[in-house]
C-alpha positions as MATLAB code, in Angstrom:
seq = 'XXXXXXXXXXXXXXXXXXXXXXXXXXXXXXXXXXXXXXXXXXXXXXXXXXXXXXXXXXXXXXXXXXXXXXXXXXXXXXXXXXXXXXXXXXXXXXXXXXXXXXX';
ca = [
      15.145   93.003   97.511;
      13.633   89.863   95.574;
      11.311   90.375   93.241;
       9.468   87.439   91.602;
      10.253   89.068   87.984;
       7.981   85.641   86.415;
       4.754   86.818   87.895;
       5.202   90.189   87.031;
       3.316   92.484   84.109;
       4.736   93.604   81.025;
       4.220   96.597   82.207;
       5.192   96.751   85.583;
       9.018   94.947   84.310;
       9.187   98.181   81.700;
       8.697  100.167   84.888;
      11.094   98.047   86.891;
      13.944   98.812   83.913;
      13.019  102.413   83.928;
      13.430  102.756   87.975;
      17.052  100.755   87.530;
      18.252  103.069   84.726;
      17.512  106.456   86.381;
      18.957  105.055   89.555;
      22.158  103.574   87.535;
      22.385  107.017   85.616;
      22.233  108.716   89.173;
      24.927  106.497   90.306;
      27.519  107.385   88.170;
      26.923  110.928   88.046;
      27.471  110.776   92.047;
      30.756  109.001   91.468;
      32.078  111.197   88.951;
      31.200  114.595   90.900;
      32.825  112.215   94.100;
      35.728  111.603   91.873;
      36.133  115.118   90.692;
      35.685  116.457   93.947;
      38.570  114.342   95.048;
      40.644  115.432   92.287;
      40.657  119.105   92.932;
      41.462  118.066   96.389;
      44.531  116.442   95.320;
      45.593  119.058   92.931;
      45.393  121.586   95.389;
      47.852  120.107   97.761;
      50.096  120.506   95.222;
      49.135  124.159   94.473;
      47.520  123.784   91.068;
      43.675  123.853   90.091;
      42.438  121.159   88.201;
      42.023  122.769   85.225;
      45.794  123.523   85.381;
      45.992  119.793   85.237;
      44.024  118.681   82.537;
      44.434  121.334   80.235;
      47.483  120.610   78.911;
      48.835  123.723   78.441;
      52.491  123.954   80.320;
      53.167  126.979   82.414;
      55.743  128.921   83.827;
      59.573  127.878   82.522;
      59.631  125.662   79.452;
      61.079  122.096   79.728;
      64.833  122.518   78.155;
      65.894  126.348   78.219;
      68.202  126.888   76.005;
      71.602  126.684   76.469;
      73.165  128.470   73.571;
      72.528  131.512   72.018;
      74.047  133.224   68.505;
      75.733  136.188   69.459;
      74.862  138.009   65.773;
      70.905  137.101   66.199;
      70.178  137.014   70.057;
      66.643  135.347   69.000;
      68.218  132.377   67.744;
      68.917  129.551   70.742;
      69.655  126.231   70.974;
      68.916  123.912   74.042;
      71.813  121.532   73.161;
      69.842  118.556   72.571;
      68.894  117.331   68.827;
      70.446  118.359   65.802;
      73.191  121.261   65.671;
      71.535  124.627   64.017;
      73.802  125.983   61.204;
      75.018  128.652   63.034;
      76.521  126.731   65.472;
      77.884  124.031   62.855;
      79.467  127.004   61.008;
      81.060  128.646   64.251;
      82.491  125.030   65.049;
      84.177  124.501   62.205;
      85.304  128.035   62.146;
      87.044  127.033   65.176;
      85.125  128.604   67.686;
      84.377  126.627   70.587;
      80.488  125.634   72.261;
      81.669  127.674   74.852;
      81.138  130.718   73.359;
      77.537  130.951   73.097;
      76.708  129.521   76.366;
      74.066  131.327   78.129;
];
């Protein structure tokens, strides 16, 4: 498509920019509903939506369970990684072993 852009109006090169715009504009939004489209596709295969995805939000089991629990206050666990809660500190040095209050 060549255009001789010198020899054309004012006018008719406003109308020219206009006509590319919309069509750029168009364009992309094609790609991106191709691109979604695609996307859900892919997610589904692996049996999740693609909001599941993108939300963020994590679902079913949490990433380290814990692995410990205190016997005296069920509620309070410990996944063995990071710092030592006080209760378990305390029980150690009681003599008590990590054993104990393994899940």
């Amino acid at each position: 498509m060549d255009r001789d852009l010198q020899s054309m109006s004012k006018k008719e090169l406003e109308d020219l920019r206009a006509a590319v715009d919309k069509a750029l504009k168009d364009y992309d939004a094609r790609k991106k509903a191709e691109a979604r489209k695609a996307a859900e596709e892919a997610a589904k295969v692996h049996g999740f939506s693609l909001d599941d995805l993108v939300s963020g939000k994590v679902t079913g089991a949490q990433k380290n369970p814990p692995k410990y629990r205190n016997p005296d206050d069920p509620k309070k666990t410990w996944t063995g990684r990071g710092r030592q809660p006080a209760w378990i500190k305390e029980a150690l040095d009681s003599g008590r072993s990590l054993e104990d209050f393994r899940i």
